[in-house]
N, C-alpha and C positions, 0 to 999 in steps of 0.2 A: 132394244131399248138403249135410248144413248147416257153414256154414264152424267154424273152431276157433276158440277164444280160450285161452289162458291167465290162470289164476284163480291169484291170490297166497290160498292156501289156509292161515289159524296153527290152525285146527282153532278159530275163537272165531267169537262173535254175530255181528262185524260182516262177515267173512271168509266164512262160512259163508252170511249173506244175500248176495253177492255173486256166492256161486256156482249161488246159485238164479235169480238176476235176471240171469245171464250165460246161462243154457240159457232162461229166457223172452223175452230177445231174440233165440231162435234159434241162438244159438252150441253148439256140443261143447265142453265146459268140458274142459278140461286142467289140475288143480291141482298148484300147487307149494309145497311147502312146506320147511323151512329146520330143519336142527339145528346152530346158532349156538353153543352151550355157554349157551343160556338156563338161567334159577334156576327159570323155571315150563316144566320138558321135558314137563310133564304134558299142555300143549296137544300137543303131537307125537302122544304116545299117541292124543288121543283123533283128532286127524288122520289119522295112519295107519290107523285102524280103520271110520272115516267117510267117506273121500274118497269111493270107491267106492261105495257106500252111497246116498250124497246128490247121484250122478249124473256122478261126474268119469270121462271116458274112461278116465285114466289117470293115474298120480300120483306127479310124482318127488321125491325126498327130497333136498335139496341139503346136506351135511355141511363145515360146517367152525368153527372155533374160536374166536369172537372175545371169551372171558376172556383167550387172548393179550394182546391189548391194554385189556382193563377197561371202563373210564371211566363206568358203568353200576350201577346196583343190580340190571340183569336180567343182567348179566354180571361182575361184581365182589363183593366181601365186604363190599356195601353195605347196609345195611337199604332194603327196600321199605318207604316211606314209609306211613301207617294213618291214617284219620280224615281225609283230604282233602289238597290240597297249595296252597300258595300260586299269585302269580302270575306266577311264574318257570318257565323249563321244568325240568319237575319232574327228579329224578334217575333215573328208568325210563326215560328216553331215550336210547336206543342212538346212540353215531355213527353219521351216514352211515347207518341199518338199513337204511331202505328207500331208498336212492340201492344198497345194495349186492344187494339185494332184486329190485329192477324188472335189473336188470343182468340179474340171470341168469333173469330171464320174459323178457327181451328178445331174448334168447340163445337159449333153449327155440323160443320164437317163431318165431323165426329157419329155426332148424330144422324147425317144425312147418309151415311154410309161412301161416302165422300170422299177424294184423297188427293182431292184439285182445288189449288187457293191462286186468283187470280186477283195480283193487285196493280193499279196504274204506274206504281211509282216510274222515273225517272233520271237519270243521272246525266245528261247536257242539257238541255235547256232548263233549269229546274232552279231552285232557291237556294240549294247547298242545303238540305236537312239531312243528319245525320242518318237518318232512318230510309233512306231512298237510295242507298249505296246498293252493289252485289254484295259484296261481304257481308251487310246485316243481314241477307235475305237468306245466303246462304247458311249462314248459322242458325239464325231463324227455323230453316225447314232440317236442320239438323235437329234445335230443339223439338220440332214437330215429333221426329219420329220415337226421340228418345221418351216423352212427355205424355202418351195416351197409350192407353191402354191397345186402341188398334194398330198402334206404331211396333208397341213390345211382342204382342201375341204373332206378329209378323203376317195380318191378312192386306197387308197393302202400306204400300212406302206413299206418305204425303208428298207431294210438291208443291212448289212454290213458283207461279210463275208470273212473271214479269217480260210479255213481249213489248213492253214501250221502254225498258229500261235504257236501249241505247238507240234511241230513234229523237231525234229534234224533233223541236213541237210542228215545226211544218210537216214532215213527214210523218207524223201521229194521224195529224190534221187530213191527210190527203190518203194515209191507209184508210182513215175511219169514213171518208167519202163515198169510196171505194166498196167498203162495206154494206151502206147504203146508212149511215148515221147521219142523225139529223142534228146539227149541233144547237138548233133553237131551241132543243128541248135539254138545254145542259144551260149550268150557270158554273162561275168561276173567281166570282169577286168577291176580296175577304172584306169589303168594306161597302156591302151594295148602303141605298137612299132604300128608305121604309116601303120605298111600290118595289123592291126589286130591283132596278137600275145598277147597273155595274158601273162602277167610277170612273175605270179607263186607266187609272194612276196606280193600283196599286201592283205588285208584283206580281200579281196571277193573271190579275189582267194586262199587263205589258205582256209577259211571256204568251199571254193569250194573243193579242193582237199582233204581236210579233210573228206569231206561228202562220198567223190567216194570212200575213203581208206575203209574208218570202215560200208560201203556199200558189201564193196569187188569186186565193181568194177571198171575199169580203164575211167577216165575220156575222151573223144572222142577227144579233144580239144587241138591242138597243142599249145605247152607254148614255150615262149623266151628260158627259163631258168627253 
């Protein structure tokens, strides 16, 4: 019986090759995915429609609110930033996302008998979010162990992986090919038009179309613009 893992699943490129490269290590991918009060709920859609699809045992939807508290263009009355962003962390950075994010795959996990937490993050090609470094991850799956009850009793050491953390997005792009991933079935724009439509401008989607260019190949994914 091949063991579980939990797959931090946003229904995008990098998420999506994750949870292909989580079932070729041998794992039962379990994906999770989040409806936070995002600006782009479009990835959810294409999530919800996909997990199944692209191999996840099972796929739970974690619902809660955080335009409560703003402080975000993906969750605020901010404009998503267009045409690139400085080198600052940009304003598409969610507090705390994924420190709130791994909580509850950790939690899943927990329950699932579980001790494998697969997330996309990144660290070259990516936005500069403080939460996508090795260092948080690392500490991260330190507080894993110290923090549950299966961690303390000592029936198994969590981990944390992140095979896309030092891979450009071309090379993501061209593993997850490789795979046999379909990227028509991923979405990646923080700012899509109400059918869906990815803008082409915004940070995700440059890094996205940047990735297919210097890949050499043509991205599946109808854009605005």
């Amino acid at each position: 019986m091949q063991p579980k893992a939990v797959v931090l699943y946003s229904g995008g490129l990098d998420s999506t090759t994750c949870l292909a490269m989580a079932q070729a290590d041998g794992f039962t991918p379990f994906a999770i995915s989040f409806s936070y009060g995002q600006r782009h709920s479009f990835e959810l859609e294409v999530a919800k429609a996909n997990a199944r699809r692209l191999g996840a045992a099972d796929h739970l939807v974690v619902d809660f609110d955080l335009r409560l508290m703003g402080g975000s263009a993906l969750t605020a009355d901010i404009d998503v930033p267009k045409e690139g962003v400085g080198t600052d962390i940009p304003v598409t950075y969610v507090p705390a996302r994924n420190t709130i994010f791994l909580s509850f795959a950790l939690g899943w996990a927990e329950v699932l008998g579980s001790f494998d937490i697969y997330i996309g993050v990144n660290a070259l090609d990516y936005s500069g979010y403080p939460d996508c470094r090795p260092e948080y991850i690392a500490a991260f799956e330190t507080l894993a162990n110290l923090a549950t009850k299966a961690g303390v009793e000592g029936s198994g050491r969590f981990r944390i992986h992140t095979p896309l953390i030092n891979m450009t997005k071309a090379g993501i792009i061209t593993a997850g090919v490789g795979l046999g991933v379909d990227y028509g079935l991923t979405h990646s724009c923080y700012d899509p038009t109400p059918e869906g439509l990815s803008c082409g401008h915004c940070d995700s989607c440059r890094l996205r179309l940047k990735g297919f260019a210097e890949a050499g190949l043509v991205d599946p994914l109808p854009y605005a613009s």
